[in-house]
N, C-alpha and C positions, 0 to 999 in steps of 0.2 A: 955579887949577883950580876950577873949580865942582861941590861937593859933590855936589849935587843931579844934575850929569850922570855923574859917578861910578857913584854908587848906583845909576841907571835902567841901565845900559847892558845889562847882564843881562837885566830882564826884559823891556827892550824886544824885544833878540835873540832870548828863549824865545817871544815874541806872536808877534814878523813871523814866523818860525819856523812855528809852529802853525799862522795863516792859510795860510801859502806850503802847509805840509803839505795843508789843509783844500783850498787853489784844488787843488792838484798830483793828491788825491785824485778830487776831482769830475771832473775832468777824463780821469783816465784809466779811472776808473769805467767813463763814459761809453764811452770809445773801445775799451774789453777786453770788455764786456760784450756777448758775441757767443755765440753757438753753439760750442762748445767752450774757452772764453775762461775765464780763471780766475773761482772760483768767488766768491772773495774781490773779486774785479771786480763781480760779481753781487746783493754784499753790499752792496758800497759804495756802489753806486748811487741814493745818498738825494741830489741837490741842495739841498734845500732847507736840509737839516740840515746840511750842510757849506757851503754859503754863508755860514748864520746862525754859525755857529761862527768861520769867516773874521772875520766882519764884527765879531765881538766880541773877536775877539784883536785887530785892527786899533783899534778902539776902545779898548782896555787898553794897545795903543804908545801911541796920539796922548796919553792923559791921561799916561803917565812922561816925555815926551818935551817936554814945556809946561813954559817957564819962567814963564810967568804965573801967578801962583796963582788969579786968575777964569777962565782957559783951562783950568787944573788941574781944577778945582771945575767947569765945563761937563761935561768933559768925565767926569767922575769921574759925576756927574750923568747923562749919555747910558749911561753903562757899566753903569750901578747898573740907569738905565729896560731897557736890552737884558737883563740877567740878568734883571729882572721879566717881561718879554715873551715871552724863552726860555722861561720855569721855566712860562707860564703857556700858549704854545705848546707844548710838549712834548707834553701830554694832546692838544692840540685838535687839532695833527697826527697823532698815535697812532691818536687817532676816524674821521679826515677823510682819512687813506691809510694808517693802518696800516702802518711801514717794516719792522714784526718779525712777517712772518705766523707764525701759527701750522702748527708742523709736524705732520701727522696722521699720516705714515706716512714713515718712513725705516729703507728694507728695505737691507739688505746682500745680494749677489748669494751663489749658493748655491755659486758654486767660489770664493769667498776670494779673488778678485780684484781687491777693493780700490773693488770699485762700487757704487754704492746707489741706488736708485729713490726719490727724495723727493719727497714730496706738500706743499702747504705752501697753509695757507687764509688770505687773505688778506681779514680781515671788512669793514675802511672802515667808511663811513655810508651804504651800501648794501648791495645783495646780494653776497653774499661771492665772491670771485674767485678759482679754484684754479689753480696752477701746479703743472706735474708733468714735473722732470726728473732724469737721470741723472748724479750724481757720481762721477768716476773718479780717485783718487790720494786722499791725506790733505793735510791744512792744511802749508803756506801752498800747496801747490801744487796743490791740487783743479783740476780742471775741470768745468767745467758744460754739460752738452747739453740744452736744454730739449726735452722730448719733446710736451707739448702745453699751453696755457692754456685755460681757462671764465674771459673777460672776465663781470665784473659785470652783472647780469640778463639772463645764457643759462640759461634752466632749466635747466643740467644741472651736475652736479658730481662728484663721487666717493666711491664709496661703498666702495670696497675698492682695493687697488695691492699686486701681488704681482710673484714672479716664478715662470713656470713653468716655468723653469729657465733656466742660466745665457745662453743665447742670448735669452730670449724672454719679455716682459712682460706683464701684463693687470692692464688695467686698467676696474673695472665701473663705469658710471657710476648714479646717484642712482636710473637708472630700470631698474636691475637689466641693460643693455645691455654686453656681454663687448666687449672691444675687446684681440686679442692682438696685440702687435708686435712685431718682430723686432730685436735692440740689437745692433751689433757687438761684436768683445773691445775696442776702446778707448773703449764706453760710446756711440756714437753710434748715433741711433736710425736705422733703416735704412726703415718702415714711416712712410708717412704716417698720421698719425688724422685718419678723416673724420668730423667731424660735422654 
């Protein structure tokens, strides 16, 4: 029996593992991240970040999995270049899409129902882009209803996000413009916003 495949077998299993996690997540990201879809769906939904994560657990099997020690050492080499590439990616994506917007306002609804009005600024390396929706339930099971987005250089943004009571939201935009909407009890916005 060969030491060397002994010893790999674990943390090859913990790698393939992690990518398998990493594709399994992107993926259903992707396919939940809807209008009322979990929140955590909504969360997840960074591709780029869960590819690269993939691609470097798959890179960390291939180098325990080589019996070659030049194979070893390539590959050990490719693994070392991706963690420099991540580590130096990280920032440049954070700049360039921003995956953690900043939350401006996360109001809880005024009858204790379990819902919240989140605002959430999204800066990039443009003009910053708001999204504003309604979370209903608590972690892992939140839901999310997006009530409206300001894509990147629409003049307009948010300048205040309330509730003026428990049926009915407002939200003022940058240009002091009241916009009220009507939220069902399971958090769904029931009002288009027209702008």
């Amino acid at each position: 029996m060969d030491p060397h495949r002994a010893t790999a077998r674990t943390p090859v299993a913990a790698a393939a593992a992690v990518a398998t996690a990493a594709v399994a997540a992107a993926l259903a990201a992707a396919h939940y991240d809807r209008p009322g879809g979990p929140d955590l769906a909504a969360e997840l939904n960074h591709p780029v970040l869960l590819a690269a994560l993939a691609a470097l657990a798959l890179t960390g099997a291939a180098l325990l999995t080589s019996r070659r020690p030049a194979a070893r050492k390539a590959a050990g080499l490719g693994l070392a270049g991706a963690v420099m590439c991540g580590v130096l990616a990280v920032p440049a994506y954070g700049v360039a899409a921003d995956p953690f917007p900043d939350r401006e306002w996360d109001v809880p609804a005024p009858d204790g129902s379990g819902r919240r009005l989140v605002v959430e600024r999204d800066l990039g390396l443009g003009d910053p882009a708001w999204s504003v929706h309604i979370v209903t339930g608590t972690f892992p099971t939140a839901r999310r209803w997006p009530v409206a987005s300001y894509t990147p250089g629409h003049p307009r943004g948010v300048l205040q996000a309330e509730w003026r009571d428990p049926s009915h939201i407002r939200l003022i935009d940058l240009d002091h413009t009241h916009h009220d909407l009507r939220v069902a009890p399971n958090g769904r916005p029931l009002d288009a916003l027209d702008w």
